[in-house]
C-alpha positions as CSV (number, residue, x, y, z in Angstrom):
1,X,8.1,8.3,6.5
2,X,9.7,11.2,4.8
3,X,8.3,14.3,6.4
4,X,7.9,16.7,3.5
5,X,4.4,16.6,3.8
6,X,3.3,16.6,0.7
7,X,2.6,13.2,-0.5
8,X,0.4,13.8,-3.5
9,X,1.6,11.2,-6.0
10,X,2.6,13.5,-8.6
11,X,4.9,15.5,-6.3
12,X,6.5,13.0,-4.1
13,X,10.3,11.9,-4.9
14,X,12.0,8.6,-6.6
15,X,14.1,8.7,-3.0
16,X,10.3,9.1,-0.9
17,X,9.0,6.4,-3.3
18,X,11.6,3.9,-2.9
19,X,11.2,4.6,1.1
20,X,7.7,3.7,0.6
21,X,8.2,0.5,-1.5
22,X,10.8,-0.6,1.2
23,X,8.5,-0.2,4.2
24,X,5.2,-1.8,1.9
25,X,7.5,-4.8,1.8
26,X,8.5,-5.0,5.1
27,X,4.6,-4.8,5.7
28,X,4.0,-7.5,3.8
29,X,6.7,-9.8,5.2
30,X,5.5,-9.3,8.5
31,X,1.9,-9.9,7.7
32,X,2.5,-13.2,5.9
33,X,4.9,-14.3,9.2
34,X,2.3,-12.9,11.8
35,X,-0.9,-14.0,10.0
36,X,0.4,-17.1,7.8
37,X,-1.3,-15.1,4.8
38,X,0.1,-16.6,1.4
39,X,-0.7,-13.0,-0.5
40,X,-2.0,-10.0,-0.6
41,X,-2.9,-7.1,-2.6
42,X,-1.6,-3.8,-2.5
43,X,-3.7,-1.2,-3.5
44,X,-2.2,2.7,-3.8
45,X,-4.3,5.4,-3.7
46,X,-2.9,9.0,-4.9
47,X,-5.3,12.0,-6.1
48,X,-8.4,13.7,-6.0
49,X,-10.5,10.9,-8.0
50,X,-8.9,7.7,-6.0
51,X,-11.8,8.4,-3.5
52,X,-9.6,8.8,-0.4
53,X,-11.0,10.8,2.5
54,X,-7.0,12.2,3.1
55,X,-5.4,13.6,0.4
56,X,-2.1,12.3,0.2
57,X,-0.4,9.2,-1.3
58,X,-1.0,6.0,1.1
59,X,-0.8,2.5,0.3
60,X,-3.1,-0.3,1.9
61,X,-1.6,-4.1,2.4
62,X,-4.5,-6.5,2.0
63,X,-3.1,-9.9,3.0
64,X,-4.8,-13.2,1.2
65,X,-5.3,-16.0,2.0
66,X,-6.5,-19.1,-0.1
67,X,-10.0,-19.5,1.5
68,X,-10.9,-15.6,1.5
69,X,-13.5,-14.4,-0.9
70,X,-11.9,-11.7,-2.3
71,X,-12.0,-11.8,-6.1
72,X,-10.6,-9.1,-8.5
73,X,-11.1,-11.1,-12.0
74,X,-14.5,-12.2,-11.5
């Protein structure tokens, strides 16, 4: 990760950003070949009103699979 520290969404760089897409992918290559998930969800959190408990831009990888219970339509 770039250290600038200070990776508040509206602050970080196209050049950060693009590091962070890169390594959310690798992520979620690895979790689909080390779990055999067929998904997953990715869910960024950035700013004061995203409910984090560390204020800084951080992305979370939720691999699915098809029997899981996890429903974001219903």
């Amino acid at each position: 990760m770039p250290a600038s520290g200070h990776w508040k969404k509206a602050s970080i760089s196209l050049a950060e950003m693009r590091t962070v897409t890169d390594l959310v992918l690798e992520v979620a290559r690895l979790i689909r070949q080390k779990l055999g998930s067929t998904g997953e969800n990715l869910l960024v959190a950035s700013g004061e009103g995203s409910e984090q408990s560390v204020d800084h831009l951080h992305v979370h990888v939720i691999p699915r699979m098809p029997y899981d219970d996890l429903r974001w339509n219903n």
